[in-house]
C-alpha positions as CSV (number, residue, x, y, z in Angstrom):
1,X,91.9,-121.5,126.8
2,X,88.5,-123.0,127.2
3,X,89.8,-125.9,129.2
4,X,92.5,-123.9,131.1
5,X,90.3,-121.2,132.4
6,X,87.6,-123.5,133.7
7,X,90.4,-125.8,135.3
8,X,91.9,-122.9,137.1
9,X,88.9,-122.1,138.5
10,X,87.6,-125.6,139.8
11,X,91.5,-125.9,141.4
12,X,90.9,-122.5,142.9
13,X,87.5,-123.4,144.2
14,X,88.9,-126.5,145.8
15,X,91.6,-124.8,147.0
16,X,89.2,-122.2,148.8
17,X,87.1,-125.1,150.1
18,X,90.2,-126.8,151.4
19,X,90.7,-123.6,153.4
20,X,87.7,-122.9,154.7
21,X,87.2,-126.7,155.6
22,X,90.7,-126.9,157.3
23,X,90.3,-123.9,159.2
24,X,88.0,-123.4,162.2
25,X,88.3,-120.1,163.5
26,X,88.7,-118.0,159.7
27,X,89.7,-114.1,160.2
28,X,88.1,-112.5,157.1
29,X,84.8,-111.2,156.8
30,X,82.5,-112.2,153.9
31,X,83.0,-109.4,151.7
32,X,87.0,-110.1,152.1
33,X,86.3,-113.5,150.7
34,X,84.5,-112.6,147.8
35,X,87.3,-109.9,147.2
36,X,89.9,-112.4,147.4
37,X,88.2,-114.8,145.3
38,X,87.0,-112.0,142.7
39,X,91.1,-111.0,142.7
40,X,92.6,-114.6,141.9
41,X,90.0,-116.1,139.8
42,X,90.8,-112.4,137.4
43,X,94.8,-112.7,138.2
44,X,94.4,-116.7,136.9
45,X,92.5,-115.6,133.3
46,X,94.5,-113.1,132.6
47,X,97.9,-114.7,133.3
48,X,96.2,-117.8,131.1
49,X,96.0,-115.4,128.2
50,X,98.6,-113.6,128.6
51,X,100.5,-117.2,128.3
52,X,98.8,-117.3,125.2
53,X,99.7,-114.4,123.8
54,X,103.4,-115.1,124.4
55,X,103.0,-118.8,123.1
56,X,101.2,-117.5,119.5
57,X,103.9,-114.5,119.5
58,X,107.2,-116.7,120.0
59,X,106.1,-120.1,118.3
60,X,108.4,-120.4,115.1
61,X,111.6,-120.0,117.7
62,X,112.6,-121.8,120.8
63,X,115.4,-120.0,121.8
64,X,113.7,-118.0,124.7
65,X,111.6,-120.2,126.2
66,X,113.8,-120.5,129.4
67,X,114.0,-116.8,129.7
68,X,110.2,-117.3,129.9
69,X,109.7,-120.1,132.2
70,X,112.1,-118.5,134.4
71,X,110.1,-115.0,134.2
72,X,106.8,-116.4,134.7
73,X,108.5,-118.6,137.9
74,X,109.6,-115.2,139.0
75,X,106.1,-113.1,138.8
76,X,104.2,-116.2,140.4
């Protein structure tokens, strides 16, 4: 988790400079930004952990890991 959280947030970060750099005329106010930002960088940690979680719960077995990969394909 200590490398995976801080990856997610460079790749967001980039992805938000991208945007911004891309986009000339960009509809949302300040605060929206830092809303939107505040959102995915807390939906990203959690859904790191919560990985995690599952990973430490279901490691002696392999028999559901597609019914988990397919789940967390669904949700994102």
């Amino acid at each position: 988790a200590l490398v995976d959280i801080p990856l997610f947030w460079t790749l967001m970060c980039l992805m938000f400079g991208v945007l911004l750099l891309l986009n000339r005329v960009f509809p949302l106010q300040a605060s929206e930004v830092l809303i939107l930002v505040t959102c995915a960088i807390g939906y990203g940690v959690s859904l790191v952990l919560l990985i995690y979680l599952i990973a430490f719960i279901f490691r002696r077995g392999r028999s559901n890991r597609y019914l988990w990969s397919f789940s967390f394909i669904l949700v994102s």
